[in-house]
Structures are given as C-alpha cells and as structure tokens.
N, C-alpha and C positions, 0 to 999 in steps of 0.2 A: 504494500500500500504506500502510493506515493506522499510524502511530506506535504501540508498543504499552507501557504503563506495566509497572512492576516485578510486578504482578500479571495480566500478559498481557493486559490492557484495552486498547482500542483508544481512542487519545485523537481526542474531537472534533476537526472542525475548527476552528482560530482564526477563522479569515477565511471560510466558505463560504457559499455563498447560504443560502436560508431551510429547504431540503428539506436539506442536505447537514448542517448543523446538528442540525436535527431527528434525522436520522435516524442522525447520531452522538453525540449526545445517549443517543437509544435502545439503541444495542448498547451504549454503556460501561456503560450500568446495567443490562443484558440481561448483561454479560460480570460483573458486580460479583456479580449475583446469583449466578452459574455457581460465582465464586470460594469464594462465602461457604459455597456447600453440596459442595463438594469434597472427595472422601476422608471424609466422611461416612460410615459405616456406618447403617443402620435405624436403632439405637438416636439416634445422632447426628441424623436427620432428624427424626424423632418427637420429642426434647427439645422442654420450653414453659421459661419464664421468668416468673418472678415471678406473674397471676394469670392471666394471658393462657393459653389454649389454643393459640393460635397454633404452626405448629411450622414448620420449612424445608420438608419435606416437602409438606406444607401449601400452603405458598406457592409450592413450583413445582407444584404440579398447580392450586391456583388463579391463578398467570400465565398457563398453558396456556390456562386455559379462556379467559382475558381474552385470550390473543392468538386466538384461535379466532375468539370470539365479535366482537369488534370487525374481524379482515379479512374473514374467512370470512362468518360471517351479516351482521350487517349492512352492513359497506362493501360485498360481492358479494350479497348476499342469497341465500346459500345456505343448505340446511337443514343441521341442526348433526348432527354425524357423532359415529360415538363415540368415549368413551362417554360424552358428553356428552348426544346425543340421548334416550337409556334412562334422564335424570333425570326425578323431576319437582321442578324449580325453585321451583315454588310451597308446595310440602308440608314443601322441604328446602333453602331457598336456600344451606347453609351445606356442600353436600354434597365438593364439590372441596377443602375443608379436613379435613373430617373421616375421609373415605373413603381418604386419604394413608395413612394411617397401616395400611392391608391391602394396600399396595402396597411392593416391593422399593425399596431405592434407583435399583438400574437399570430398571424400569418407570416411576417418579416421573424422572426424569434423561432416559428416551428418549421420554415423555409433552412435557414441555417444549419442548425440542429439536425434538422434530417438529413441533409448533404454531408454535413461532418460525421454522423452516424457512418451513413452510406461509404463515406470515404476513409474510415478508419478502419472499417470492413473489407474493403478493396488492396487497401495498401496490406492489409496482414496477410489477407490472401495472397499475395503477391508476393511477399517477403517470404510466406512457406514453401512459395512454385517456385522461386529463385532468387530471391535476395536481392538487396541494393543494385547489383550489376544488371538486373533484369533491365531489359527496355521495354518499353511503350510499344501497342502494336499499332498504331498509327505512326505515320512519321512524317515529317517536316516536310514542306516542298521540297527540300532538295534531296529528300530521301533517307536522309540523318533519321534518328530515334530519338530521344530523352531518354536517360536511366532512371531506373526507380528513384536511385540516389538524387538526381538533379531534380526531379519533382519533389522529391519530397522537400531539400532545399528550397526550394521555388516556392514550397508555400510558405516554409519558414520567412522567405523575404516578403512575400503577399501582407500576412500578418503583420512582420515587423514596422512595414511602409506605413500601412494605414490604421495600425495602434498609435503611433502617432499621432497623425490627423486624428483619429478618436478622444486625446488626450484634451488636444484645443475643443474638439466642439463640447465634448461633456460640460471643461472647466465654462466655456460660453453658457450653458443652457442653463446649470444650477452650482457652479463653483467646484464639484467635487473634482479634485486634485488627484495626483498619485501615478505613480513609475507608470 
C-alpha cells in the first residue's frame, strides 16, 4: 500500500525499478490533478485565468482523451470509443477543451476517471505481454512506433504540463494553494 501525502496523493516510490517509478510518478500527478478540481462546482470548472481559455474542466476531459488515446488507440490499437470517436479532430483539434464547458462536473469527473481506469488497465496488460520495450500497434506517419516506455513518459509530461496550469486556475477560483 502506497504512502499517501496530506493531500491523499500516493507518494512515488524512492527506490523502485524503472516501471514502478514510472508508474508512481503517474498516479501522484493523476491524484494532484483529482485534488486541484475537487469540490469544484461548474462554475468552479469552467473559471480561465489571466488570457488563457484554459479551464479544469477542460483539462480533465482533455487528460481523458490523452489517457484514451495513448492506451487504448495507439498502444492497443483500438478504434477510439466515445465520445471521442463522433469528433472530427481535424476541423476541431481543440474540441475536449472547449466542449467541457456543456458538460456537468460529475460527467467531466466520471469522463476522466473512466479513461484512467481504462488506461491503467491497458498499460498492465501490456507490461504483462511485454514490458516497457513493447510498442504501440499503431504507428507514426513515418512508420516509427512509440514504446510502452515513451507513452507512459508522455503522460507523465501531459500531467506535469497542465498541473501547473491547474495550480493558477484553482488558486484564481477560491485561493486554494499547494505543490
């Protein structure tokens, strides 16, 4: 049972292998983000800050899609469910930010949650079929792959990016402060 900080965060491990790391790395900022939008009402989700649109809201329905699209379609190569699949990403790449904002807290909160379920599902499975070195069965235009390794990274940076931003808008909406 993982160690749990004053904000119920599950602290990495000090000493664990390269996945265990990782993938504790991943929930403390998967749990960081959980905090930052808690108790939140609508109004609370939808807040931006200074010139940015950005809103929490926002950001958990676009980590959803980022934890979707990175276990789900390409590290398994499945087709992308929804409602993700009924975008078109090309006409609207900006849509899982903007489309937040017609959604309740608890649709935006059970949207998330299910994706991250979904995708910590996907990555174990994957780590038991082949480990870190697995790739993706989809692959890049030019043919390339992602390894399990690099998505998993990839979300660690996803999270990292926009816990930040998370920090400004919270402390904007009702002051609550904190790493």
């Amino acid at each position: 049972m993982p160690t749990l900080d004053d904000q119920g965060r599950p602290e990495p491990p000090l000493a664990g292998d390269e996945i265990a790391t990782v993938l504790g790395f991943l929930e403390f900022l998967r749990a960081t983000l959980e905090w930052k939008c808690a108790g939140l009402d609508a109004d609370g989700l939808r807040a931006t800050t200074g010139a940015s649109s950005m809103t929490l809201g926002g950001m958990l329905k676009h980590l959803a899609y980022v934890e979707d699209e990175w276990s789900a379609y390409w590290l398994h190569g499945r087709d992308r469910q929804p409602p993700w699949d009924a975008v078109a990403w090309k006409a609207d790449p900006d849509w899982d930010w903007h489309s937040a904002a017609d959604d309740t807290p608890e649709q935006l909160r059970a949207i998330w949650r299910e994706a991250v379920d979904r995708s910590r599902s996907l990555v174990a499975q994957a780590l038991a079929d082949g480990g870190p070195d697995q790739l993706a069965r989809r692959t890049l235009p030019d043919g390339r792959a992602p390894s399990l390794r690099w998505i998993l990274v990839h979300l660690v940076e996803e999270y990292a990016r926009h816990n930040g931003h998370a920090d400004l808008i919270r402390e904007s909406v009702d002051g609550l402060t904190g790493e």
